[in-house]
KOLLORO-310300 format. One record per residue (C-alpha): x, y, z. Coordinates in steps of 0.02 Angstrom, whole numbers, always signed. Each point is the difference from the previous one (the first is absolute). Example, Ala and Ser with C-alpha at 12.3 -4.5 7.8 and 13.67 -1.06 7.14 Angstrom:
2
     px     py     pz
   +615   -225   +390
    +69   +172    -33
# end
This chain:
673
     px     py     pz
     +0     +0     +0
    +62   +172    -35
    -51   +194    +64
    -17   +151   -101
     +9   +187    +69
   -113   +122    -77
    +44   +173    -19
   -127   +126    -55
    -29   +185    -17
    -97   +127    -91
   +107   +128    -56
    -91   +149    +26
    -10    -36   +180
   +160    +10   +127
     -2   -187    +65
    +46   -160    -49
    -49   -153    +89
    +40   -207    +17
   -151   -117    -58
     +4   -168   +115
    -39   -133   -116
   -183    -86    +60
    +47   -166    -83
   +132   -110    -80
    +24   -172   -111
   +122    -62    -92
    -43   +104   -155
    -49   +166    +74
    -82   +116   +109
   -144   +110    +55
     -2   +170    +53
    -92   +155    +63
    +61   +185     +5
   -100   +130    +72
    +47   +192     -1
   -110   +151    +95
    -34   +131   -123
    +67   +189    +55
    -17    +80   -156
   -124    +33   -132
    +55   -115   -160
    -72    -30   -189
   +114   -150    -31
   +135   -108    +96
   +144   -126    -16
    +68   -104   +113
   +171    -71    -11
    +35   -193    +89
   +193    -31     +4
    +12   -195    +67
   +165    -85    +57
    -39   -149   -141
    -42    -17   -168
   -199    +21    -45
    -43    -88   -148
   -196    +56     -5
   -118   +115   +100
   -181    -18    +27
    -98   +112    +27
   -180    +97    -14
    +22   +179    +50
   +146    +35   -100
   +113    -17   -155
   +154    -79    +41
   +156    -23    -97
   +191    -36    +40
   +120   +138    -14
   +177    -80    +30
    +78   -140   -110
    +21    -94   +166
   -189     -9    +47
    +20    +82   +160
    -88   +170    -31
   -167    +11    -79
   -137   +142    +11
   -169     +3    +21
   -119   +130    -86
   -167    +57    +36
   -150    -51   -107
   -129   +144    -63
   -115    -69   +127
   +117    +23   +142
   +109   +132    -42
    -68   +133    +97
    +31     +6   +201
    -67   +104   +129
    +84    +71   +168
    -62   -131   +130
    -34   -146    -99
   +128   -144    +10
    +54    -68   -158
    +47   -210    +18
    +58   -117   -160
    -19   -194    +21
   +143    -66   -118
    +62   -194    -40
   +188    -10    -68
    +64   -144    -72
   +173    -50    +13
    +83   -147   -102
     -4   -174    +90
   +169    -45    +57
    -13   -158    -85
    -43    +58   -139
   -183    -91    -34
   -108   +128    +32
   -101   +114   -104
   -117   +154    +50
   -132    +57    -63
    -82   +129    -76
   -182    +28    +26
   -162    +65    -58
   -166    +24    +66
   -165    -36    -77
   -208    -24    +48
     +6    +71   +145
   -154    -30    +97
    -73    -10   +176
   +153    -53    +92
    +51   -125   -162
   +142    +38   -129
    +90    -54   -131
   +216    -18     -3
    +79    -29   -139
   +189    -47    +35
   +126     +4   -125
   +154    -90    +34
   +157    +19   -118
    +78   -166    +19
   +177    -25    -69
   +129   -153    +11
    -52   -193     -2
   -191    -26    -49
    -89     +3   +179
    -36   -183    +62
   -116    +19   +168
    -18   +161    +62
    -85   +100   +143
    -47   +179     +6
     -6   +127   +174
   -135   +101    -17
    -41   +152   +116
   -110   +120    +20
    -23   +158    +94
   -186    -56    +73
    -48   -166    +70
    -43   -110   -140
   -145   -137    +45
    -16   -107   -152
    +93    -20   -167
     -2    -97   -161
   +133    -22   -104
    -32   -136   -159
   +199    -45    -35
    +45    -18   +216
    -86    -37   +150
    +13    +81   +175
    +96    -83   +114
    +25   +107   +176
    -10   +178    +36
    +57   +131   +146
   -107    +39   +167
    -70   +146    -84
    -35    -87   -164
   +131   +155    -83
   +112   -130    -83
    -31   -168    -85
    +90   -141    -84
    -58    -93   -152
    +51   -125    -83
    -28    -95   -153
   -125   -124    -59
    +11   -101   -147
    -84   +155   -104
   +183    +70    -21
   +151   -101    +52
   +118    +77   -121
    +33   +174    -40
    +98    +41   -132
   +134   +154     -9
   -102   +160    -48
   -146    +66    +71
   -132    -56   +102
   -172    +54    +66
   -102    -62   +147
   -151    +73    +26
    -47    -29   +200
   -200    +50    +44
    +11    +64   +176
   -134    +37   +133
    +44   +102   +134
    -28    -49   +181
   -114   +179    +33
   -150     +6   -121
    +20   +176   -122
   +175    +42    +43
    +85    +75   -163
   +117   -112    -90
   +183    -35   +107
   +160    +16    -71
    +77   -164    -30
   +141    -56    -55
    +72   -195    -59
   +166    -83     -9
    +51   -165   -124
    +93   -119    +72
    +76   -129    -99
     -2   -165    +93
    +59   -119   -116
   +184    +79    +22
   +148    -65   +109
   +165   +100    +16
    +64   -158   +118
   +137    -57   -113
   +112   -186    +26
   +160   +101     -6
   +158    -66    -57
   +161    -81    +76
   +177    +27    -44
    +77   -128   -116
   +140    -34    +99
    +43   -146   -118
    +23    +98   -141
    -91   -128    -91
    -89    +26   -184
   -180    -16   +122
     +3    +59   +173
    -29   -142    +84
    -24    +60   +170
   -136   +112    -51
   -100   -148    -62
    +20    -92   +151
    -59   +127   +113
   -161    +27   -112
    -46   -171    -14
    -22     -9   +177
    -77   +144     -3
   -133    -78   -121
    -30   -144   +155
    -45   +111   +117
   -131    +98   -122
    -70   -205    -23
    -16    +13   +224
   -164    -40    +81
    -48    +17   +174
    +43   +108   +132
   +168   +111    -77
   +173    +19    +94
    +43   +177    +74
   +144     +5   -119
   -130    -15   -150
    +87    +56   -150
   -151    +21   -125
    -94   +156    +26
   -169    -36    -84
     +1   -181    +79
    -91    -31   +176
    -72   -136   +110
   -108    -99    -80
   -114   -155     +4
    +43    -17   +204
   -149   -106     +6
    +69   -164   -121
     -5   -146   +109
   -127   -146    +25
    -93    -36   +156
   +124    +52   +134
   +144    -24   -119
    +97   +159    -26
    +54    +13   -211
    +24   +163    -17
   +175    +65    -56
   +117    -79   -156
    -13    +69   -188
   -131    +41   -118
    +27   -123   -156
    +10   +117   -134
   -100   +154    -69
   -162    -74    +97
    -13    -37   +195
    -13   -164    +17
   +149    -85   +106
    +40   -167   -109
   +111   -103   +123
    +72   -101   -143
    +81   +121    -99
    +36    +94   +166
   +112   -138    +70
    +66    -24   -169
    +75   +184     +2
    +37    -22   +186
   +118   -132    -27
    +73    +62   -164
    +37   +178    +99
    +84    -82   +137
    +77    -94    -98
    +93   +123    -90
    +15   +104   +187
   +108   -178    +56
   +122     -2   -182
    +18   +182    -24
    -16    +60   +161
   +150    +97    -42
    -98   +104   -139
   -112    +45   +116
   +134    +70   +121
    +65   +101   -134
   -150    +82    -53
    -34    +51   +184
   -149   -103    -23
    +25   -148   +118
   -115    +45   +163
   -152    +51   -120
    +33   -190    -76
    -21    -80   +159
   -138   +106    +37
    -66    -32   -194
    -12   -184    +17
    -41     -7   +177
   -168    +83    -60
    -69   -153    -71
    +70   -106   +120
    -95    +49   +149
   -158    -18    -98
    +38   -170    -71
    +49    -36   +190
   -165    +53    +43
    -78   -103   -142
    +63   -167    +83
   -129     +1   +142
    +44   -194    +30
   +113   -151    -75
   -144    -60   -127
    -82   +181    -21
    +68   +128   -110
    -95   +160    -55
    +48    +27   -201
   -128   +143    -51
    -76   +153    +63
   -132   +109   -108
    -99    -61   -157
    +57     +8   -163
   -130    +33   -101
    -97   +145   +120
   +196    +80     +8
    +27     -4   -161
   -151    +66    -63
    +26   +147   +129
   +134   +146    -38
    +47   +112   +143
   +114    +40   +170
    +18   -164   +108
    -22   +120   +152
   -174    +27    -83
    -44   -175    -15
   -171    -52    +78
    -10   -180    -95
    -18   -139    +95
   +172   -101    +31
    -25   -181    +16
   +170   -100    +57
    +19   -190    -98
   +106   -143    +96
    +71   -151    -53
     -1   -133   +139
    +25   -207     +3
   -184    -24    -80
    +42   +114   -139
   +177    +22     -7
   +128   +126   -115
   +154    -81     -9
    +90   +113   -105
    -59   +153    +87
    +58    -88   +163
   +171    -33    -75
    +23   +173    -54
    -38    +79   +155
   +103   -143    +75
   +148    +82   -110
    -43   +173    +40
    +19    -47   +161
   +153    -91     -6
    +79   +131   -113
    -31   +108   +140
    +46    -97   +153
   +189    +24    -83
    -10   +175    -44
    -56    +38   +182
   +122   -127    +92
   +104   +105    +67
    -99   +168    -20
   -153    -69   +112
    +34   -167    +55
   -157     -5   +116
    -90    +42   -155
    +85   -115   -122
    -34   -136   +100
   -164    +43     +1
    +14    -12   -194
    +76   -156     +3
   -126    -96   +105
   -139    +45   -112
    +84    -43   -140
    +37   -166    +47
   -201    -17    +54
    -63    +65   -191
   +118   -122    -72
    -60   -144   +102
   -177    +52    -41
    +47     +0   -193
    +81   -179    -16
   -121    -69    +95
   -176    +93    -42
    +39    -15   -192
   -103   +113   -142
    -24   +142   -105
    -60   +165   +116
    -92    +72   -174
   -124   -152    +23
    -25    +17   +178
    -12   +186    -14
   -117    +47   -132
    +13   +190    +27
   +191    -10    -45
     -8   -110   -163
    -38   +150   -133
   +135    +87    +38
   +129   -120    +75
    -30   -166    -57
   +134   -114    +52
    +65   -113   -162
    +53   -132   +119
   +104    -13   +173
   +144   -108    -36
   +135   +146    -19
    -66    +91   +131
    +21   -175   +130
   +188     +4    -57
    +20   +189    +14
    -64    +11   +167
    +95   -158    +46
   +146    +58    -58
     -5   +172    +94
    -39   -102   +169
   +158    -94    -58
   +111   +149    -33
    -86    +67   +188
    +36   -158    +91
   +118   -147    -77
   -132    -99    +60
    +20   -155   -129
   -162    -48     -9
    -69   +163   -107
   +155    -27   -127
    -83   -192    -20
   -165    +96     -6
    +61   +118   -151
    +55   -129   -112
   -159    -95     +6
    -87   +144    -90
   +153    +74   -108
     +3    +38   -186
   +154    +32    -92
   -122    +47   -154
    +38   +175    -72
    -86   +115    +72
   -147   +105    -92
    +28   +156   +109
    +26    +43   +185
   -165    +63    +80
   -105     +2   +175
    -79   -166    -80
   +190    -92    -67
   +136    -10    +87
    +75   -146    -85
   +173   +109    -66
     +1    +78   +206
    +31   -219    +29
   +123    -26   -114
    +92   +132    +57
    -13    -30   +190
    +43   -160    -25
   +133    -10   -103
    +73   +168   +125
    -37   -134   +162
    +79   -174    -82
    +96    +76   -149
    -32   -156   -117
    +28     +8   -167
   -187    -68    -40
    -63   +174    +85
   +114   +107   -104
    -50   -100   -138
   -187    +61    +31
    +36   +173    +12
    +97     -2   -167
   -151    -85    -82
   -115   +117    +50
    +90   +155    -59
    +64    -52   -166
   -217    +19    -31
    +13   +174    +72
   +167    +66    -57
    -17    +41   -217
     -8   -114   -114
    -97   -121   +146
   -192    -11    -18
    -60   +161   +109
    -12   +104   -160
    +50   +194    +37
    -49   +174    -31
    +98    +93   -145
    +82   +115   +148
    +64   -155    +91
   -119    -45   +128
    -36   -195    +27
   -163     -2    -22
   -117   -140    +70
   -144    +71     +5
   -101   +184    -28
    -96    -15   +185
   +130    +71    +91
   +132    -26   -109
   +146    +81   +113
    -44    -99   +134
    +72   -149    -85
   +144    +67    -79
    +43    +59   +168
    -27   -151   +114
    +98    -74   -114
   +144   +107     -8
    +14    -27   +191
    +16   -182     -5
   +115    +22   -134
    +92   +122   +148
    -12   -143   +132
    +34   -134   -105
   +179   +100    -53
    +32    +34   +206
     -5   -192     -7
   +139     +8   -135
   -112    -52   -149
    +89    +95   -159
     +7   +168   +105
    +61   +112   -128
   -138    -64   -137
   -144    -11   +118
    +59   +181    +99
    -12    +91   -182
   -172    -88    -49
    -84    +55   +165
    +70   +196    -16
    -74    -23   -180
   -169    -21    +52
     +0    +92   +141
    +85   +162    -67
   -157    -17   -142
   -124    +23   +160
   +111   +156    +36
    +21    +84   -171
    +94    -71   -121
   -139    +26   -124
     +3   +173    +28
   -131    -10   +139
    -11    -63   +179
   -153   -121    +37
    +27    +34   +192
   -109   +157    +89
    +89   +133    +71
   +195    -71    -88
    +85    +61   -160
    -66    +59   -183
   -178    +12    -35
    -45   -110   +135
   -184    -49    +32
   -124   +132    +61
   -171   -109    -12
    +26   -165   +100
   -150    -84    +11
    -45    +16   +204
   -121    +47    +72
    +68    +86   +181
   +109   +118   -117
   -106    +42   -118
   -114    +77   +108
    +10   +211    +23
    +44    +44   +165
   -136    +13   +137
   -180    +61    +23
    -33    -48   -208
    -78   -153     -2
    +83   -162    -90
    -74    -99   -107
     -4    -88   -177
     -5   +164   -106
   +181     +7    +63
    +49   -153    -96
    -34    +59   -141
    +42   +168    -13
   +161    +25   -127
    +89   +123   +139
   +158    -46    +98
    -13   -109   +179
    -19   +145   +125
   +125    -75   +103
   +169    -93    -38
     +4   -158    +36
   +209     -8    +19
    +97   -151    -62
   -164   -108    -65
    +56    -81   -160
   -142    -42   -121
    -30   -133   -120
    +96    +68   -125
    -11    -10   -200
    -83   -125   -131
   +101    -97   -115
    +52   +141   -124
    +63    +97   +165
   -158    +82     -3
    -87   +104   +161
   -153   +117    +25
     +8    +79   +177
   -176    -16    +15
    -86    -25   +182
   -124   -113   -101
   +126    -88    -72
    +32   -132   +130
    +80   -136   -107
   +139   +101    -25
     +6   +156   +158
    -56    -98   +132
   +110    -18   +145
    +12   -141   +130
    +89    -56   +151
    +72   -143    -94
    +33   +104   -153
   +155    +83   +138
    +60   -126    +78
   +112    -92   -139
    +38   +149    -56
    +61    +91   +143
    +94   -137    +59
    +77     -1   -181
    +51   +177    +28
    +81    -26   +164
    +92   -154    -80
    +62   +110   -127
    +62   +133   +144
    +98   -127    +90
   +102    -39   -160
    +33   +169    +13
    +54     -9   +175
    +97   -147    -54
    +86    +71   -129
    -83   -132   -119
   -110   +106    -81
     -3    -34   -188
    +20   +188    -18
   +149    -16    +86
    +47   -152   -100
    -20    +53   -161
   -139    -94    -23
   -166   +115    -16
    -46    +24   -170
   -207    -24    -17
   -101    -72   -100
    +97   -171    +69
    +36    -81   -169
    +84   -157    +50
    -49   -202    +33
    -10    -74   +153
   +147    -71    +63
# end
């Protein structure tokens, strides 16, 4: 909030004097000067000096008009009606001045007055709107009389003042979008007191559909052709955006807040972990999925993390989803896998804090059992119970005991969790569990030594090439484990299969810019799970140098290497329409909902470090929120790929770098090894 000082005099008289201002918002102020008439005059002027700039005056018993090129003086003249003043009488001026908004969004307004008519009038504002086309807006509207009723066809009242001198409005769906020019509104007023002349009133625009909140950028320290460091810290940015529940003091993402603190079941507390993608739903599959793949990457590159100064927000990253999973294993045979409904989320658009839907919670349990969803959170777990060892043992521990429980559960209670939970097969469906009861095995393995989940793994390994790395295959995350925790030859072998399909000339076919292209639904997401198992499987010493350049390849594509970055908030041209919900939405009172979707405007907010789908198969991409196929963004979508990017920063660390090697020339060109 800001002050003005008012000076005013009328120069044929020997005084000047300072106007207190009566009121003051964010986009101006009100006023009232009074002087006592000594002399006998035909005509006056008053001159206002104020200690800011005053971009507009309003007012009724007088001309006004700037005099300085600052803003700061302006004059006011009499009318023909009012000019002349008698000894005695006391002459007083109502004015409105409107300053610009410090943030730049807000527009005043200039008025007219029509029909007036037993304490009813009509106000025409016109706003001047300039910059982005206006996404959600609200206007301030006040009035020098207590105003009892108004109708406005384009916005809808939403509170006013004590004294019913100043309301806000917002928008309905009449007029969501306002385009840069000018604009009328035309408000019908009543005043409160029957036959009372018309007030003076006065309106500003505010544009809510703009945020000056910014992701900021880190030093590249590395001196590397993409600044690693910077992508790391937005990509964890991007998880906590995905929070639900009840949000940490040290909350990072201004437009985010608590939300859906009543998830749970019964007595069953569910609230917290991430929202899946662009929707609201919390999908425990894919959750655990990225969980493990995250902390994953945290345990091998832990150093990359340290050197982007990103290592305690990591812990706290993946420790997120954690405690909800934790939460979502209320007993050895009873695991919670789902909270909120697909198909009422999805057909809803809007802020989660907003959401009034009901949120039923799905479990899998001996009778109808999920093994693969039990096995992942079994390696989320595990994954964790080693990155926390010596961090938090008490809480490691912790991690470690469930893990062992959801793995028992899973061998023994065996099935698909997409046919005992219904409300999770249309978007989920499991192909089958097999890789998932080796991968979880194996990361109980890698927890414990324990030799029975090694004997475990092998039952239900395939050294088949693998299609491509996702929250529902994990058959290339097996081969490499294993052949990292036995290092036989038949292991390696596996790995080696699988990428001479992915790397050129192999059957994943590829884009013309050099993007291994498996499919257009999320096409990054592929490229770039892939290009960190080609990262883990070279820390295991499978052709390093060959399987190092690949994965920059396809990662340095996500970043710009086609003359555009495909991750929010990072690089050239990077996406500015995600398709998400929370950050589409303009900024509080404006109301959410599906018109937002579809509008062809920018997100209001950023949503740092969220990589989208990414391009079709002729390196194609429309930044389109409707466009979901290809600008969608996901927890999953992240987590290969930010673990990909701290793989690449540890080279870096390492001195292994292919940059530093002479080795970093994209599109990768050459055969798999």
């Amino acid at each position: 909030m800001f002050s003005l000082v008012v000076w005013a005099a009328l120069p044929l008289l020997s005084f000047a004097i300072t106007v207190p201002v009566t009121n003051h918002w964010a986009g101006g102020f009100q006023a009232r000067v009074c002087f006592k008439i000594d002399k006998e005059m035909t005509s006056w002027v008053i001159h206002l000096t104020f200690d800011h700039p005053v971009e507009t005056i309003d007012v009724w018993t007088a001309d006004a008009q700037s005099t300085s090129a600052d803003k700061k003086q302006w004059t006011l003249t009499s009318k023909n009606w009012n000019a002349v003043e008698h000894v005695g009488d006391e002459l007083c001026i109502d004015l409105m001045g409107h300053v610009s908004v410090p943030d730049g969004n807000g527009f005043p307004a200039t008025t007219r007055v029509s029909n007036v008519r037993d304490g009813r009038s009509d106000h025409y504002l016109t706003f001047t709107i300039s910059g982005p086309t206006v996404m959600g807006w609200v206007v301030k509207f006040r009035c020098s009389k207590p105003v009892h009723n108004l109708n406005v066809r384009e916005a809808d009242p939403l509170s006013h003042n004590a004294d019913q001198t100043e309301w806000l409005l917002v928008n309905n769906d009449n007029q969501i979008t306002i385009k840069p020019g000018t604009f009328e509104l035309k408000i019908e007023l009543e005043l409160v007191t029957g036959r009372d002349a018309a007030p003076q009133c006065s309106a500003t625009l505010t544009n809510m559909g703009v945020d000056k909140h910014t992701c900021g950028q880190l030093p590249n320290k590395a001196n590397s052709k993409y600044n690693y460091d910077d992508v790391l810290y937005k990509s964890i940015l991007f998880y906590e955006a995905q929070r639900s529940g009840k949000l940490p003091a040290n909350n990072r993402i201004p437009w985010r807040g608590d939300s859906a603190l009543n998830d749970g079941d019964g007595g069953v507390d569910l609230t917290g972990g991430w929202y899946d993608a662009g929707d609201f739903v919390k999908f425990n599959f894919p959750m655990a999925w990225s969980t493990a793949v995250l902390t994953w990457g945290l345990l091998q590159f832990k150093d990359a993390y340290q050197a982007a100064g990103q290592l305690e927000w990591m812990y706290e990253s993946v420790k997120w989803p954690l405690d909800y999973l934790l939460k979502c294993h209320v007993s050895d045979n009873v695991l919670y896998v789902q909270v909120g409904d697909g198909g009422a989320d999805h057909g809803s658009w809007g802020r989660p804090e907003d959401m009034k839907m009901a949120r039923p919670a799905f479990k899998i349990d001996a009778t109808k059992p999920g093994s693969e969803v039990a096995m992942e959170t079994a390696a989320a777990f595990a994954a964790g119970y080693l990155a926390f060892k010596e961090k938090d043992p008490s809480y490691s521990a912790k991690l470690l005991q469930h893990a062992k429980s959801l793995w028992q559960f899973a061998v023994t209670h065996k099935g698909k969790y997409s046919d005992s939970v219904s409300a999770a097969a249309g978007y989920y469906n499991s192909a089958n569990v097999t890789d998932e009861l080796c991968w979880g095995s194996l990361w109980l393995y890698k927890a414990t030594k324990e030799p029975k989940y090694l004997e475990e793994a092998l039952k239900h390994y395939d050294a088949s090439p693998d299609w491509g790395m996702s929250w529902d295959d994990v058959f290339i995350g097996n081969q490499v484990l294993l052949y990292e925790l036995t290092k036989e030859a038949k292991y390696k072998a596996a790995v080696e299969g699988t990428f001479r399909e992915w790397f050129p000339g192999g059957t994943v076919p590829y884009t013309p810019k050099g993007l291994a292209y498996r499919l257009q639904w999320g096409s990054l997401r592929y490229a770039s799970n892939m290009a960190m198992a080609a990262l883990m499987a070279a820390e295991a010493g499978i052709h390093p140098d060959e399987y190092r350049h690949w994965a920059m390849c396809q990662i340095h594509y996500a970043l710009g290497d086609t003359g555009r970055s495909f991750v929010v908030g990072f690089g050239k041209n990077p996406p500015v329409s995600p398709h998400h919900r929370s950050s589409s939405c303009p900024n509080l009172p404006v109301r959410c909902n599906m018109n937002y979707l579809h509008l062809d405007t920018p997100n209001t907010h950023m949503l740092c470090g969220a990589l989208v789908g990414g391009p079709d198969s002729s390196d194609g991409y429309k930044d389109s929120r409707e466009n979901y196929v290809n600008n969608e963004v996901a927890c999953d979508y992240n987590a290969g790929f930010q673990t990909a990017v701290a793989g690449l920063r540890s080279l870096l660390v390492r001195h292994v770098h292919p940059e530093q090697k002479g080795g970093a020339t994209c599109p990768y060109h050459g055969r798999a090894p």
